[in-house]
C-alpha positions as CSV (number, residue, x, y, z in Angstrom):
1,X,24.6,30.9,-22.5
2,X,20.9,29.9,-22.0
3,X,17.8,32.2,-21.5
4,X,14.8,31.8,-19.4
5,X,11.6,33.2,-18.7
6,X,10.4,31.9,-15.5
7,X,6.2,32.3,-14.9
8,X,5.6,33.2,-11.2
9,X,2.6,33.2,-9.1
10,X,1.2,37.0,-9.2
11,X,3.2,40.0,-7.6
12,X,1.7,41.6,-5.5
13,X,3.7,44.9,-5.8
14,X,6.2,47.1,-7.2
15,X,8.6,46.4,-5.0
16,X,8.6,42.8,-5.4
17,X,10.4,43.4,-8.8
18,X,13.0,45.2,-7.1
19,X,13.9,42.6,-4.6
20,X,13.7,40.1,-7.6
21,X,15.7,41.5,-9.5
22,X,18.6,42.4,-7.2
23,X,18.5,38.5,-5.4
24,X,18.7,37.3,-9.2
25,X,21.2,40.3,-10.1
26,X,23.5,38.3,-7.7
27,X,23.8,35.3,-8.9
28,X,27.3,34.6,-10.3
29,X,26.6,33.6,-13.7
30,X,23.6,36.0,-14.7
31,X,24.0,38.6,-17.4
32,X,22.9,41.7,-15.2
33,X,21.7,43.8,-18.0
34,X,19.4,41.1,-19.1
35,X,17.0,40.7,-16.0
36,X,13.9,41.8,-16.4
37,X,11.0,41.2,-14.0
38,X,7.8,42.3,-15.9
39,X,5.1,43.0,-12.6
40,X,2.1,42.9,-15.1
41,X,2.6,39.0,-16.6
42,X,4.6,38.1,-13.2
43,X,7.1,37.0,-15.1
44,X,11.2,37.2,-14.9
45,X,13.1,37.0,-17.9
46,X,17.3,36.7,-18.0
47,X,20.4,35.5,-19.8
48,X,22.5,33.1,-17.6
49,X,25.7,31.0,-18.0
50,X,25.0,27.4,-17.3
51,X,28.3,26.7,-16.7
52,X,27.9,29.1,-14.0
53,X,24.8,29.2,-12.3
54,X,21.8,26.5,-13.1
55,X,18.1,27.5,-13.3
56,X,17.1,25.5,-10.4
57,X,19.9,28.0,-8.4
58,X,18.0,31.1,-9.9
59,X,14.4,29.3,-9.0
60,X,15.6,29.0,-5.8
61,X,16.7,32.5,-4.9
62,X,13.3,33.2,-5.7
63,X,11.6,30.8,-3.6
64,X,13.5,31.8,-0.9
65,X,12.2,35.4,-1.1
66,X,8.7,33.5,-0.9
67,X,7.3,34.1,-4.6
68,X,6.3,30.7,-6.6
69,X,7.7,30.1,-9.6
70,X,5.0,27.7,-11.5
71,X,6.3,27.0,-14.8
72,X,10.4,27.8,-16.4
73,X,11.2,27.7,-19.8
74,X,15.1,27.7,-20.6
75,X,16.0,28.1,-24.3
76,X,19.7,28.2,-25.8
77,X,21.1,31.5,-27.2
């Protein structure tokens, strides 16, 4: 298991951490109860299984949705 807080350009609503969080929800591989998309400091913060699901597959589910993700930091637990 690896966490990673991933810095993304700013949100410009509420609703954007909605749709974040139930895109990254649905990734095979993410710990549900661990996503957290904090609007204030634009950033989303989540356990994952890298055997499962690789942070480049969760940087792209949010690229797709048209947010940027500038910077990722992935830390073992």
């Amino acid at each position: 298991m690896k966490k990673a807080t991933l810095q993304l350009d700013t949100l410009a609503c509420p609703s954007c951490v909605l749709k974040i969080e139930k895109a990254v929800k649905a990734l095979d591989g993410v710990n549900n109860d661990s996503v957290h998309v904090l609007f204030n400091a634009s950033k989303v913060r989540l356990d994952f299984d890298d055997s499962k699901v690789t942070v480049e597959d969760i940087q792209n589910s949010i690229t797709k949705m048209g947010y940027e993700v500038k910077k990722t930091q992935v830390k073992d637990l």
